[in-house]
N, C-alpha and C positions, 0 to 999 in steps of 0.2 A: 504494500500500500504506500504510496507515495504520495501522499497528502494529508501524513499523521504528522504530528509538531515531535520537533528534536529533542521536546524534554521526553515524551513517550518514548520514544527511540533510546534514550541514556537511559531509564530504569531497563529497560528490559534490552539492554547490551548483552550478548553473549548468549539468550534465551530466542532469539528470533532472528531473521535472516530478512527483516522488512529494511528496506531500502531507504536513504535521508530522503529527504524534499527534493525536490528538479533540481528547486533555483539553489540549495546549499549543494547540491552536487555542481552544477554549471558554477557558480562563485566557487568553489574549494577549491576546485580542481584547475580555475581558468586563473584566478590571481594570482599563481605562484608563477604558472611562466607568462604571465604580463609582467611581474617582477624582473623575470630572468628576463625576458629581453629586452623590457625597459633599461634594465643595465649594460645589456651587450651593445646596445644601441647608442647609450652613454659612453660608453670605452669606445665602439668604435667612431663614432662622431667623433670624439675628442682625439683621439688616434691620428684621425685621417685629418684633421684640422690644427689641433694644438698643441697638441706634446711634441711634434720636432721640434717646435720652439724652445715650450717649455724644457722639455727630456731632454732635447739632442743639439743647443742651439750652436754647439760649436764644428758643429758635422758642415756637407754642405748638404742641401734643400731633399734632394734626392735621397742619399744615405739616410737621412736624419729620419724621412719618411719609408722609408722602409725597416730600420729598427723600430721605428714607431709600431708597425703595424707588426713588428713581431711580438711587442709587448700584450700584441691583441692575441695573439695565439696562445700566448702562457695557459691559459687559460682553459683552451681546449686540450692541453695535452695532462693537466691535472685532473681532467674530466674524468677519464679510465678509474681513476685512484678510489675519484667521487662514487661510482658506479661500483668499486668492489664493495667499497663501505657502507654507503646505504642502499646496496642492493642485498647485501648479505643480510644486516638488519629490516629492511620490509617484509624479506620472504621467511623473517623467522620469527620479527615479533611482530610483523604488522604494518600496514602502510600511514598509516597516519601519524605516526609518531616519528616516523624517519621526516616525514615529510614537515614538520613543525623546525626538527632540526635542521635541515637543507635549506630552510627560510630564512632562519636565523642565520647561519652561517654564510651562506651566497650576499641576503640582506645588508650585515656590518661590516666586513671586509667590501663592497663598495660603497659604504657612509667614508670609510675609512680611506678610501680614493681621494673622497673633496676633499680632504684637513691634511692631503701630502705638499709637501713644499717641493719645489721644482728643483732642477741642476744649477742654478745660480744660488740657492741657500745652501742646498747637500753635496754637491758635483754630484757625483757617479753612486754614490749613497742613494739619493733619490730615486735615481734609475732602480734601484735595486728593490725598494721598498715598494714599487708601482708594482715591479714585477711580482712579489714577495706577496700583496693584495687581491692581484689576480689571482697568481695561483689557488688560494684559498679561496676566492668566490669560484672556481674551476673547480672545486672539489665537491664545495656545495650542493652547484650546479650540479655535478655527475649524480646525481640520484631525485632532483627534482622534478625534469619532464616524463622519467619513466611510474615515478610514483602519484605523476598526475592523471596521469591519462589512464593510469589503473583505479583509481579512484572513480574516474566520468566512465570507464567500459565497463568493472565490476558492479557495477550498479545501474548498467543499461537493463529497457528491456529486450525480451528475443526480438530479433530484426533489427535493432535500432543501435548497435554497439559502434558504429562508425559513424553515425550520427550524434552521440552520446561521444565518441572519441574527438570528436571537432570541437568541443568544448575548450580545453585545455590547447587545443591550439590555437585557436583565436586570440588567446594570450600574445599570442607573435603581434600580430598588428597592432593589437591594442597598444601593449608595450613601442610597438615604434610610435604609432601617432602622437600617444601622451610624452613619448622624450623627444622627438623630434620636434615636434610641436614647440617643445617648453624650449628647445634650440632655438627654433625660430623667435618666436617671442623676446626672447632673451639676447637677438643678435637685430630683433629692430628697436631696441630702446636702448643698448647697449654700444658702445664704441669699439671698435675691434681690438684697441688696448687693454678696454674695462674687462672684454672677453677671456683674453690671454690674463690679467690679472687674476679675475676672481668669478667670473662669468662662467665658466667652464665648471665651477664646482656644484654651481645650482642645483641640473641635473642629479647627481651623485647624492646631496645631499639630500634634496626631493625624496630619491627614491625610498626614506625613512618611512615617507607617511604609508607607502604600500606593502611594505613589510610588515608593518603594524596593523593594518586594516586585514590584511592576508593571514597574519598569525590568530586576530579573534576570532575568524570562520572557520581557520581548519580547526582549534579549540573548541569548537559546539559540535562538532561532525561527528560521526560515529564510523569505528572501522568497516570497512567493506563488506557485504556479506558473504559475498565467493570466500573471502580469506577466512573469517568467524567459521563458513561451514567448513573449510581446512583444518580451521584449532579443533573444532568440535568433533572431528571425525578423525584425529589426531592424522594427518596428513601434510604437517607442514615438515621441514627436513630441519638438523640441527645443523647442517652443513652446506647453505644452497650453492656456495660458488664452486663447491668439489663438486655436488649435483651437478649443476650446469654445466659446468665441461666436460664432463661424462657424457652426459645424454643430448646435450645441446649445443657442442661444439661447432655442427653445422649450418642452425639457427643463426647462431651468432657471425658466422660469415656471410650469409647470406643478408643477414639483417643488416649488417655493418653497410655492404654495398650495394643493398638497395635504399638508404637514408645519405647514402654520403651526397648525391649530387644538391638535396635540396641545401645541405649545407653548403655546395659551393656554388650554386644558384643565388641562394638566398643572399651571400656577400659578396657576391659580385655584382649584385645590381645592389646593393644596400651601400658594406663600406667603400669597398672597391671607385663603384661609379664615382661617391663623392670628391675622394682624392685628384681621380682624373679628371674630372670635369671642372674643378677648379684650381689645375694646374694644367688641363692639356686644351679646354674646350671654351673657356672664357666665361664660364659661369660663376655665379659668386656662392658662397654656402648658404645664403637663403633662399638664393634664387634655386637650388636644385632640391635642398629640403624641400619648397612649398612642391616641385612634381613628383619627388619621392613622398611625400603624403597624398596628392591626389590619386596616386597610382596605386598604394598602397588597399585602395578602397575596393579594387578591384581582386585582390588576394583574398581579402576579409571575406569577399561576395564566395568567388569560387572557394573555399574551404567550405562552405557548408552547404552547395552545391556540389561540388565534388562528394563529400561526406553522402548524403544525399542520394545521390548515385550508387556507391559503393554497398549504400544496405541496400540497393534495388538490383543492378548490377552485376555485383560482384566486383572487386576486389583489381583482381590479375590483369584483363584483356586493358580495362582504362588506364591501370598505368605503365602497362608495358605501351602504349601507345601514346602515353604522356612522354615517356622516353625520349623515344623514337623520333617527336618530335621538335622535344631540346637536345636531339645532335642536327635538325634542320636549321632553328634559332642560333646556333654558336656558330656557325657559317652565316651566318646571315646580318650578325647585331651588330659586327665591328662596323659596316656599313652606315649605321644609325649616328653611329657617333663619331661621324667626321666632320670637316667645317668646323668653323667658330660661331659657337653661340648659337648651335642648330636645336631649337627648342622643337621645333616638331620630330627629327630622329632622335634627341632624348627622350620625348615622351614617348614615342615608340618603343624605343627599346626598354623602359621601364613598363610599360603596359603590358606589353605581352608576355614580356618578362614574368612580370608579377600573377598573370593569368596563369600563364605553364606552371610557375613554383604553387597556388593553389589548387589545381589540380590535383597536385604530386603530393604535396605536401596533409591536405587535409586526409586522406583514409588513413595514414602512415599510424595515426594513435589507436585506430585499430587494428592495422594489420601487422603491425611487430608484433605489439603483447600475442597474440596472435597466434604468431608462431612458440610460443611456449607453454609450457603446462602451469598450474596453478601455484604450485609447492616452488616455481624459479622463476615465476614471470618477473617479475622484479628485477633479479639480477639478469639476467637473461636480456630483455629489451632496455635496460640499462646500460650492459657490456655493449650491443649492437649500439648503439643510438650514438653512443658517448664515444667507441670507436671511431665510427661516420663523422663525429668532429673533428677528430683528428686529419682521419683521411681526407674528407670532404672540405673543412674548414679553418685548420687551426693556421696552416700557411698560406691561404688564397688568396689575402686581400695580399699577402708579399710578393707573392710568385708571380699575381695578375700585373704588380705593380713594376715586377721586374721582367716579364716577359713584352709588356708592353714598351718600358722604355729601350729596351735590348732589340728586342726583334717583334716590333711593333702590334697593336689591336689585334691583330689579324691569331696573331701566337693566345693570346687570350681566350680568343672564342675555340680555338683547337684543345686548349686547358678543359674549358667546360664540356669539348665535343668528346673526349675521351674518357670525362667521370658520368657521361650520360651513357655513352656503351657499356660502361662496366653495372650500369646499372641496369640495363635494357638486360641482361645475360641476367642478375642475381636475379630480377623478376620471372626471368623463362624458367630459372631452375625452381621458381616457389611455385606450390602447386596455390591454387585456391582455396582460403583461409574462411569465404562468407561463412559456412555453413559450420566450422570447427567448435567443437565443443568446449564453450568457455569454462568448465565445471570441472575435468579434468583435469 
């Protein structure tokens, strides 16, 4: 019954298998990664704009902005670490309780971003301590999107688990709109020195009030019922990441490279385009903020349209054919973005862009978990997801950054064309997930 109040649901915890409300499932499960990419979207903004300054100011322009952007990978490669530890703990005490701590954690380590002082107060100190922040919201991170989206699919109903899986991703956009947003805002009242001074820490510091509003919701939630019927039927494992490897070593490959392209999708038209377009295309950073938000609106749309599809559908044939045709798009985009100041090939290439990655991206929350059984979902679409940043993400916006200026646009769109085939393959090997028995 999903229309009983949360206080009934807390007395009778562990005695019943009734499900929370819609809207505390779609809120629990959506404001953690609104958080998480309200942040990543903070680092990378600031990355691609102001930390060569700040970080690097004695590099030249180029170098500075590509350590920059490796500071943004830190990030992703702590994620693994995030995934063994709160993947181990979901699958053994429960998803709710990792998920409080993964909040906290990713949360204060970037409060702790805005109050760092730059390479002019610490030299090479500072550099070390941005990194040293990441890392730790990277660890966080590694166990927040897989314990979200198990939250909004264990508590779907039948037919509806990749509709119910769109929840938690719509966090993505949200999280860009509200920080990008608060970029914009905060770069039209602001002076481009006020920026680099103290402007830049806003964001970071913001992201406190969502961490806190995010922490009271999961605090009223009650554990999942799929996992309660696991405690109760004594089927949870004392060891899920020996588990996992054992029995799901192949999941985990396959899941690894079929998420990695929307990670390197996703930050190549995100951080990626910002840097180049206001260093190669004459755009300014608000100017390309305000069509990376209108385009954004288009992602928001297709995730739950896509999702949508996917309970009607199936799963497989859409995104093997979403693939398919972001290896057409990576041949296609560096075209969009030639000339100076060409605001119709920007918006192009953000649009469709941003179409293809909703497509791709929206079933993804239900067809990872998906692929594993109950007693390792956790660690399991954890290990995958958090791999896929690496592979897919933790380097892209550098490689983009250094293949572009080396061996120009053209080598970029090749970057994306080849994490799109490897993932068109990990889709042909998954069999079709619609119909898979969430309860085992």
């Amino acid at each position: 019954m999903e229309n009983v109040t949360s206080n009934t649901l807390h007395k009778e915890e562990g005695t019943t298998l009734e499900r929370d409300p819609v809207k505390t499932v779609i809120f629990a499960s959506m404001i953690g990664t609104a958080v998480e990419f309200f942040d990543f979207y903070a680092f990378g903004t600031a990355s691609a704009t102001y930390f060569p300054k700040i970080f690097f100011p004695t590099l030249t322009p180029t170098i500075a902005m590509m350590l920059s952007l490796l500071t943004f990978g830190v990030a992703f490669v702590a994620r693994p670490l995030g995934s063994f530890i709160f993947g181990h703990f979901g699958d053994k005490i429960g998803r709710k309780k990792t998920l409080v701590v993964s909040l906290v954690l990713m949360g204060g380590s970037t409060v702790m971003i805005g109050f760092l002082p730059g390479y002019s107060t610490l030299g090479f100190s500072a550099v070390l301590l941005l990194c040293l922040c990441r890392f730790i919201q990277g660890i966080g991170l590694g166990g927040e999107w897989s314990g979200a989206v198990l939250v909004a699919t264990e508590n779907a109903p039948e037919g509806k688990r990749a509709l119910y899986g769109a929840f938690p991703e719509l966090g993505a956009p949200i999280g860009f709109i509200l920080c990008n947003g608060l970029f914009y805002v905060l770069e039209s009242f602001l002076s481009a020195s006020q920026m680099a001074s103290f402007g830049w820490r806003i964001p970071f510091l913001a992201s406190s009030v969502m961490v806190f509003i995010g922490l009271w919701v999961r605090k009223r939630m009650q554990e999942t019922p799929l996992f309660r019927k696991a405690q109760e039927n004594s089927e949870t494992t004392k060891s899920p990441l020996k588990e996992v490897f054992k029995t799901s070593w192949k999941q985990i490959i396959r899941g690894t490279f079929i998420v990695a392209v929307t990670y390197t999708l996703f930050f190549t038209l995100s951080t990626w385009s910002i840097s180049y377009a206001t260093t190669n295309l004459g755009f300014s950073n608000k100017e390309f903020l305000l069509i990376l938000m209108g385009s954004i609106l288009v992602f928001t749309a297709m995730i739950l349209i896509s999702s949508y599809l996917a309970d009607f559908w199936g799963r497989k044939k859409m995104l093997m054919t979403t693939a398919a045709l972001l290896v057409v798009f990576s041949f296609v985009f560096p075209y969009f973005l030639s000339g100076t100041h060409n605001v119709a090939g920007a918006v192009a290439f953000l649009v469709i862009g941003f179409f293809l990655m909703g497509i791709i991206y929206g079933p993804m929350g239900a067809l990872l978990p998906e692929l594993f059984s109950t007693k390792v979902r956790y660690s399991g679409s954890a290990l995958a997801y958090n791999l896929a940043a690496i592979v897919g993400a933790a380097f892209a916006p550098t490689v983009a950054t250094w293949l572009a200026a080396n061996w120009g646009i053209k080598y970029v769109g090749l970057y994306l064309g080849v994490m799109s085939v490897l993932s068109f393959v990990a889709f042909a090997f998954t069999k079709e997930t619609k119909h898979v028995d969430y309860t085992e």
